[in-house]
C-alpha positions in Angstrom: 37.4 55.2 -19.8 35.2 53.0 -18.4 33.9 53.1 -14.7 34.0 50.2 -12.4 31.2 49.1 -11.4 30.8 47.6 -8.0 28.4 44.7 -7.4 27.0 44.1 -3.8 25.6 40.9 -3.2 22.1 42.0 -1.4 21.0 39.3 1.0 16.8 38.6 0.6 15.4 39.0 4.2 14.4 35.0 3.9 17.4 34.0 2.8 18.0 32.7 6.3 14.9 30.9 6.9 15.2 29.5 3.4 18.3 27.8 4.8 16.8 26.3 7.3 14.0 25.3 5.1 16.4 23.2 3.0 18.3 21.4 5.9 15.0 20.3 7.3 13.9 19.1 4.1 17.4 17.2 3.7 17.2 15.6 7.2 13.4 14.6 5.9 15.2 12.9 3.5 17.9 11.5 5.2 15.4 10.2 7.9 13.4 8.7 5.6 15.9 7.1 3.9 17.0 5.2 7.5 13.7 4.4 8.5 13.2 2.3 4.9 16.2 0.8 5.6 15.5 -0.1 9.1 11.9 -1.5 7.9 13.6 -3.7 5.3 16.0 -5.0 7.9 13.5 -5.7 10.3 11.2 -7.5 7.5 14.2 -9.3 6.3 15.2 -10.4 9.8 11.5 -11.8 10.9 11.5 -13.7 8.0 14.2 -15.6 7.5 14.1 -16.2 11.8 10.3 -17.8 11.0 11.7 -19.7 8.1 14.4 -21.3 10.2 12.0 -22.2 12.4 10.4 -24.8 9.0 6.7 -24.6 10.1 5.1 -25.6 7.3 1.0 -24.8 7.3 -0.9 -27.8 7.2 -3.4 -29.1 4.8 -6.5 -28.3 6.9 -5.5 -24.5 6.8 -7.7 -21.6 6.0 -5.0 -20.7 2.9 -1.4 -21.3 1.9 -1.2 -25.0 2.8 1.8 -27.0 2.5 3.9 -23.4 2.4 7.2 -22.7 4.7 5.9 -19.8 7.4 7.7 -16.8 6.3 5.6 -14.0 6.4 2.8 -12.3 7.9 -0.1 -13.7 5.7 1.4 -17.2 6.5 2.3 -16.6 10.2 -1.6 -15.2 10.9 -2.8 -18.8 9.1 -0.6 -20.4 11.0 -1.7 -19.0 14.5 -5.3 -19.5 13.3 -4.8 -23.6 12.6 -3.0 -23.9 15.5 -5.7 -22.4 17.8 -8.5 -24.6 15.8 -6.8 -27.9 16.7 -5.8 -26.8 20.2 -9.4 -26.3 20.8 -10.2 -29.1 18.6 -8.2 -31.4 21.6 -10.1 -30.1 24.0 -13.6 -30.1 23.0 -13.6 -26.3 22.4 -12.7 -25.3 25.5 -10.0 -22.9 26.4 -6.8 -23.1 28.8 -8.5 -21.1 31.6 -11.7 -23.2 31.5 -9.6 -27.1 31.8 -9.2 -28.3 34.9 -5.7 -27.7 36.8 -5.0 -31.4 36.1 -6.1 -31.7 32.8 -3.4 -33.6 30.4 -4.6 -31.3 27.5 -4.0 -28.4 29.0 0.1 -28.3 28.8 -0.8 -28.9 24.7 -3.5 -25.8 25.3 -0.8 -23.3 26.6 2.1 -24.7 24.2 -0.5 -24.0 21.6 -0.5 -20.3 23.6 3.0 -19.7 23.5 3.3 -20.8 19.9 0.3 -18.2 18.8 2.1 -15.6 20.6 4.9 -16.3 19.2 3.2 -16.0 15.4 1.0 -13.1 16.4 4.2 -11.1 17.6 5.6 -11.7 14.5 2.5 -10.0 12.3 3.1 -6.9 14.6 6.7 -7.1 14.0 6.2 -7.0 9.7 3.6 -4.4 10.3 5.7 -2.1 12.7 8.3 -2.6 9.5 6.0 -2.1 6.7 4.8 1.0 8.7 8.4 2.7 9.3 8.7 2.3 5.7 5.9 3.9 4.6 6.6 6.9 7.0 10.3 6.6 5.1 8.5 7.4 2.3 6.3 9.9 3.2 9.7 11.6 5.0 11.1 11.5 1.7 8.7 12.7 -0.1 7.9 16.3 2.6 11.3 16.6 2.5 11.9 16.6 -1.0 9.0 19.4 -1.0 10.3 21.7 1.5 13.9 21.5 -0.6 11.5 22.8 -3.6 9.7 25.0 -1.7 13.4 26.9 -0.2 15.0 27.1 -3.8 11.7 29.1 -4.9 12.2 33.0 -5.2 9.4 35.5 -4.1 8.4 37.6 -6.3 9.4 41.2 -6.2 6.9 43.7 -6.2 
């Protein structure tokens, strides 16, 4: 006759922390995963909002003449023209230094507003381009610390 043997299932000490391990490392993951999403939506949204806006850089432009403003590239060149013919109209100097009742200074602070408006937009693709790339980086610890929880020590 042959005995029965009993197997116990004999729990590592880590086994616990190793758990833990592994749901950080998928949350990484999962976090990273929404942040590259939310970066793409963000990128997608700014641009199509700036091409519906059909600012097209002019001819006189440092780069990218005759393109549609859809990007951040094309949105800085566009912020730069426009502040070299705002202070092209008035002789190089700058809203604050016009006169209150100066005609040129209405086109001065429209030419304000409208840099603003560009320059907020570069922030806005680099905030995106930036939660992607912590996505990735996310991603990428959490895919470690799931290899690092499967990973046995060795016995002694």
């Amino acid at each position: 006759m042959s005995e029965a043997t009993e197997t116990t299932e004999v729990r590592h000490p880590d086994d616990g922390r190793r758990r833990i391990v592994k749901v950080v490392g998928v949350l990484g993951i999962v976090g990273g995963i929404v942040l590259i999403i939310a970066g793409i939506v963000v990128w997608i949204m700014v641009s199509s909002q700036l091409r519906a806006e059909n600012i097209t850089i002019p001819d006189d432009a440092m780069a990218f003449q005759g393109q549609t403003v859809a990007g951040p590239l094309t949105a800085y060149v566009q912020a730069d023209i426009i502040q070299h013919h705002a202070l092209e109209a008035s002789d190089g100097k700058t809203y604050a230094e016009l006169a209150m009742d100066d005609p040129v200074r209405a086109t001065l602070m429209n030419a304000s507003f409208l840099r603003a408006s560009l320059f907020t937009s570069v922030v806005s693709f680099g905030v995106a381009a930036f939660a992607m790339g912590i996505g990735v980086l996310s991603i990428l610890f959490g895919w470690a610390l799931r290899s690092l929880a499967v990973l046995r020590p060795r016995s002694a």
